[in-house]
C-alpha positions as CSV (number, residue, x, y, z in Angstrom):
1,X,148.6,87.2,24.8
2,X,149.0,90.8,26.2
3,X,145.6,91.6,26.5
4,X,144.6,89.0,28.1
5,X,148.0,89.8,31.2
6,X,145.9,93.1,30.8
7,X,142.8,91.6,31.0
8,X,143.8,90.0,34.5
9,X,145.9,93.0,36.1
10,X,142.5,95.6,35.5
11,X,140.6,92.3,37.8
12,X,143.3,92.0,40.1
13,X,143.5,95.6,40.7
14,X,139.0,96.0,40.6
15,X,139.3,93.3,43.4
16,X,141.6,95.1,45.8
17,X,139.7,97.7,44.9
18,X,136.4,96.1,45.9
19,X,138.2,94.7,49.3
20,X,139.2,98.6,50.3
21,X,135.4,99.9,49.8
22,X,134.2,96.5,51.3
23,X,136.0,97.2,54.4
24,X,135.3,101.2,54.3
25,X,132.0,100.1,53.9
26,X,132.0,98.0,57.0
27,X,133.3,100.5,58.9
28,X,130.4,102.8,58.0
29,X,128.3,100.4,59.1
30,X,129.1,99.7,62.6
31,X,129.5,103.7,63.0
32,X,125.3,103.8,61.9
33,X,124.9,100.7,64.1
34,X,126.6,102.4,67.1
35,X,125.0,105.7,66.6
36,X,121.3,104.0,66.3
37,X,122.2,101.8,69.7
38,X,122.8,105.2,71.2
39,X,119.6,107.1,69.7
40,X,118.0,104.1,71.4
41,X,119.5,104.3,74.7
42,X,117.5,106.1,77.7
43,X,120.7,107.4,78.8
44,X,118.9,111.1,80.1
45,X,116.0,112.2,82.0
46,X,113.3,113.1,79.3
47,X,111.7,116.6,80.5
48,X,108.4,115.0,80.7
49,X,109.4,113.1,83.8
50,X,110.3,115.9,85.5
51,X,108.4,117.8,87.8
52,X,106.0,120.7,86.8
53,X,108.8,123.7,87.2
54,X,107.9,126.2,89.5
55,X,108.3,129.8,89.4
56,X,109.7,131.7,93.2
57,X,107.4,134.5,94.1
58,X,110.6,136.3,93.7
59,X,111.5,135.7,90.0
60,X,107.2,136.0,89.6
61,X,107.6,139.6,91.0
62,X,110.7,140.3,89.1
63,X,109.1,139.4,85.7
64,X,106.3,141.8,86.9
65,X,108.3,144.6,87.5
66,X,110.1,144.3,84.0
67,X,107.0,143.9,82.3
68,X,105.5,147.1,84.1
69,X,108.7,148.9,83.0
70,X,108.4,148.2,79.6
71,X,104.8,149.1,79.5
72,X,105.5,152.7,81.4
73,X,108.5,152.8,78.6
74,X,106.2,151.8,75.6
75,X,103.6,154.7,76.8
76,X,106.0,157.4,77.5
77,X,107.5,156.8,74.0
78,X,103.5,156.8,72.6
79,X,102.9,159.9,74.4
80,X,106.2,162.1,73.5
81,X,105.7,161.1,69.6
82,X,101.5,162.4,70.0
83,X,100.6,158.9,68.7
84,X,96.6,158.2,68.8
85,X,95.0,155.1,69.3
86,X,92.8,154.2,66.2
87,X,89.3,154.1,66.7
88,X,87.6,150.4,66.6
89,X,84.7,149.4,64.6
């Protein structure tokens, strides 16, 4: 009756085995049970509400003057290479 000592050491062994991925399994679990309790927490401020943000009339002018800069840039460069504008139409 070897096969059937065989027989019953592959079960035993499948059953421990089951027991280890049952408890990896449970593991897994609560770590997707924890994460979803913390997607579903408020825990920050959501950006809608917050204020409407507000530019300074400094950082305003300071964009401005950048932009201007890179327009007087962009039309030196279009005037040193002789560049024409296409006609429309």
């Amino acid at each position: 009756m070897t096969w059937q000592r065989s027989l019953q050491s592959a079960v035993k062994a499948l059953k421990k085995e089951e027991t280890a991925l049952q408890k990896q399994l449970d593991l897994v679990q609560g770590k997707i049970a924890e994460l979803d309790e913390m997607s579903r927490s408020n825990t920050g401020t959501p950006a809608a509400k917050r204020g409407p943000r507000r530019l300074s009339p400094a950082g305003r002018a300071a964009i401005s003057r950048a932009a201007k800069k890179r327009w007087a840039r962009y039309r030196a460069d279009q005037r040193s290479t002789g560049a024409k504008r296409k006609a429309r139409g």
